[in-house]
C-alpha positions as CSV (number, residue, x, y, z in Angstrom):
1,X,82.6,-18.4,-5.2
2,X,82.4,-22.0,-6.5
3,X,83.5,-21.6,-9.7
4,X,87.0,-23.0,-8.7
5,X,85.6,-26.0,-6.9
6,X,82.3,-27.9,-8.7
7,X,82.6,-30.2,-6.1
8,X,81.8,-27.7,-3.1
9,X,78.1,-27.6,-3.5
10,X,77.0,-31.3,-3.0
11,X,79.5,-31.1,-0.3
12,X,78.3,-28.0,1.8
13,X,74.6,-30.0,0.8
14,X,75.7,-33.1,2.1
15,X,77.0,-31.4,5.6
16,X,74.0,-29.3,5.7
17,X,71.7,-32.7,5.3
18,X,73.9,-34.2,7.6
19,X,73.5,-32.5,10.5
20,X,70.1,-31.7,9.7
21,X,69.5,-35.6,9.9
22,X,71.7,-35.9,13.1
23,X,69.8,-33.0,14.7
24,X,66.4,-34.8,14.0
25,X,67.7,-38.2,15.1
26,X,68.9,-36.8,18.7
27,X,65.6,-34.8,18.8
28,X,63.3,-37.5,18.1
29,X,65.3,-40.3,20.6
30,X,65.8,-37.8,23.5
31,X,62.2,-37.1,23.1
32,X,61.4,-40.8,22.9
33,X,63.7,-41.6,26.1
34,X,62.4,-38.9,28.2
35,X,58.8,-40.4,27.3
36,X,59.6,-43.8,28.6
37,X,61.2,-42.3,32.0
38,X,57.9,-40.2,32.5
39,X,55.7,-43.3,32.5
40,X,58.5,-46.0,33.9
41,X,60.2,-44.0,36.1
42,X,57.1,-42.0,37.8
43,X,57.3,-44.1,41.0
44,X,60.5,-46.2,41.1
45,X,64.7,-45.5,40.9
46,X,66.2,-48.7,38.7
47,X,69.7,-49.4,39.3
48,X,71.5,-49.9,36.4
49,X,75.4,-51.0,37.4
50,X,77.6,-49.3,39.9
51,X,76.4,-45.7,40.6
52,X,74.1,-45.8,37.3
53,X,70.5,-45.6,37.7
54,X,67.6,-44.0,36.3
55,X,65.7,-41.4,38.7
56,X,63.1,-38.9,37.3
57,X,63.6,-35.3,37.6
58,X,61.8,-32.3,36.4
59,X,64.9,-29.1,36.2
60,X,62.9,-25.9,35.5
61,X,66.7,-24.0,35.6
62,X,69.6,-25.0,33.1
63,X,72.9,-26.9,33.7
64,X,72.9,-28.4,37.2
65,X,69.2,-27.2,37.9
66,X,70.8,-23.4,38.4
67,X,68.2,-21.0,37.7
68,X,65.1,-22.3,38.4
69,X,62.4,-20.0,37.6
70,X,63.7,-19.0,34.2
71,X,61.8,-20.9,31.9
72,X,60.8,-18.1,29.3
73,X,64.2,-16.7,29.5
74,X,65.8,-19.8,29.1
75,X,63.2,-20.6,25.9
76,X,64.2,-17.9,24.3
77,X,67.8,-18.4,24.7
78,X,67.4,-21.2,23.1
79,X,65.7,-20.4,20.2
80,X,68.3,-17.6,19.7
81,X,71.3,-20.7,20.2
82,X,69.9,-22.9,18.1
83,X,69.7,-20.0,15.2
84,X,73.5,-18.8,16.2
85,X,74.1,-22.7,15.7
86,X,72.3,-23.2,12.8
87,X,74.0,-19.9,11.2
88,X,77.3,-21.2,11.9
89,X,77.1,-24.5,9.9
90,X,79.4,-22.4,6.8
91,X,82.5,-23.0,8.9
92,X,81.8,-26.6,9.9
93,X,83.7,-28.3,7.2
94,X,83.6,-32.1,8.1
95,X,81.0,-34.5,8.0
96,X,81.9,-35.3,11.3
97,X,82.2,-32.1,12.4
98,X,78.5,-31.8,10.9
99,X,77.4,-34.4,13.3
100,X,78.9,-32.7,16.2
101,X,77.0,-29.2,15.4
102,X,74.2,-31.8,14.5
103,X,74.3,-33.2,18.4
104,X,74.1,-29.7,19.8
105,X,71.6,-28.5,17.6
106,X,69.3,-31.6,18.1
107,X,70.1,-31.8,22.4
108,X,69.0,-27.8,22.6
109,X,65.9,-28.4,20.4
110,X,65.3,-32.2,22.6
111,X,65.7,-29.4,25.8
112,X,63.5,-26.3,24.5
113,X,61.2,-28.9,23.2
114,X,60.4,-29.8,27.3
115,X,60.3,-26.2,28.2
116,X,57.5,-25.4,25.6
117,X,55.5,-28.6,25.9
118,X,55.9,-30.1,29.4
119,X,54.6,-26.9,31.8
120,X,51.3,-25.0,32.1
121,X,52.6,-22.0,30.2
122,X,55.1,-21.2,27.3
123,X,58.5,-21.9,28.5
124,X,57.3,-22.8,32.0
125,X,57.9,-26.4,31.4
126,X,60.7,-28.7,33.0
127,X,63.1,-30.5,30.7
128,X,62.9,-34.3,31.8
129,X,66.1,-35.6,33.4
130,X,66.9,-39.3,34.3
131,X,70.4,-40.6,33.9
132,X,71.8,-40.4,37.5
133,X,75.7,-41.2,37.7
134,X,75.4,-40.9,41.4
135,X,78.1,-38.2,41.3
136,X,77.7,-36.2,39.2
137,X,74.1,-34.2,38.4
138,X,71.2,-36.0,36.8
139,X,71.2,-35.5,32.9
140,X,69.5,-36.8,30.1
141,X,70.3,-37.9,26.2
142,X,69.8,-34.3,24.8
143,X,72.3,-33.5,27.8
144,X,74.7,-35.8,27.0
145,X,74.3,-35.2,23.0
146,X,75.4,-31.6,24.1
147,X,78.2,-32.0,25.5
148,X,80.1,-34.8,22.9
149,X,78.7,-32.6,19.9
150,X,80.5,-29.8,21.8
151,X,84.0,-31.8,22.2
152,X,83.7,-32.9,18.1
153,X,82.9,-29.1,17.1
154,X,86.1,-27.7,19.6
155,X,88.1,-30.3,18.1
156,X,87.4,-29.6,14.6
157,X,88.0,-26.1,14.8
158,X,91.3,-26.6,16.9
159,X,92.5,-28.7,13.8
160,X,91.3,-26.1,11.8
161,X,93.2,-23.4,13.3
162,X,96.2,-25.5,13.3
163,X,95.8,-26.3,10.0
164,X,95.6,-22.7,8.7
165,X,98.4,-21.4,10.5
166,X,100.4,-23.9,9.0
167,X,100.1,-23.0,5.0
168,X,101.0,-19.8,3.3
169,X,98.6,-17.0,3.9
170,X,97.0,-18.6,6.9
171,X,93.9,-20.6,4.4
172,X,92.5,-23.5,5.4
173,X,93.9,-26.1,3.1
């Protein structure tokens, strides 16, 4: 499989460390962020600028606090996502595409980290949300790493497609 490209080990290795290192790094600072809003932002709202400001909020449900209830379910899913995620790595084929996979890897694990550890039961916690835009729903960094690891990944695998449809035989070049 490699024999025709020496280079494609260290290069799969590097991806795979990678987003391995971005996963940890979103892990470890969402989980770092949502500690500081526990303890500062227990009793007080701080207004940032414009309709920013930081307000705690405990979601027990998933996107836009739907759900509520489904802790164990939604633990579980996660666990499954991240594996699906992890699994999937083979087709990311930038480094920055790596990242991307990396950022919703390490915002699920940020998430499911909450459910399992900040509740009375397994799954039963509530992830820790604090970033208040004032219109749009409260979020946090795990959130937010989601969603722009989401846009990189889509957009890598648009170019991708475009770029395989464009040589002979439909290969990725």
């Amino acid at each position: 499989m490699f024999a025709n490209r020496p280079d494609a080990l260290p290069d799969r290795l590097a991806r795979n460390f990678k987003l391995a290192i971005s996963s940890l790094v979103i892990l470890c600072v969402d989980q770092i962020t949502k500690a500081w809003a526990v303890v500062a932002l227990d009793d007080q709202i701080i207004d940032v600028v414009w309709t920013l400001r930081l307000r705690l909020v405990h979601n027990t449900g998933f996107a836009f606090s739907a759900g509520s209830g489904l802790g164990p379910v939604l633990a579980l899913a996660a666990i499954v996502i991240v594996g699906v995620l992890w699994s999937s790595r083979r087709r990311v084929r930038a480094g920055w595409a790596a990242s991307g996979l990396g950022g919703i890897i390490g915002g699920a694990l940020g998430n499911l980290t909450d459910r399992l550890f900040r509740g009375a039961g397994w799954g039963r916690g509530a992830v820790v949300d604090f970033v208040d835009l004032g219109w749009w729903p409260i979020f946090n960094l795990a959130d937010a790493s989601i969603t722009v690891g989401l846009v990189i990944v889509l957009f890598h695998l648009y170019r991708t497609e475009r770029q395989s449809s464009r040589t002979p035989g439909g290969a990725p070049e």
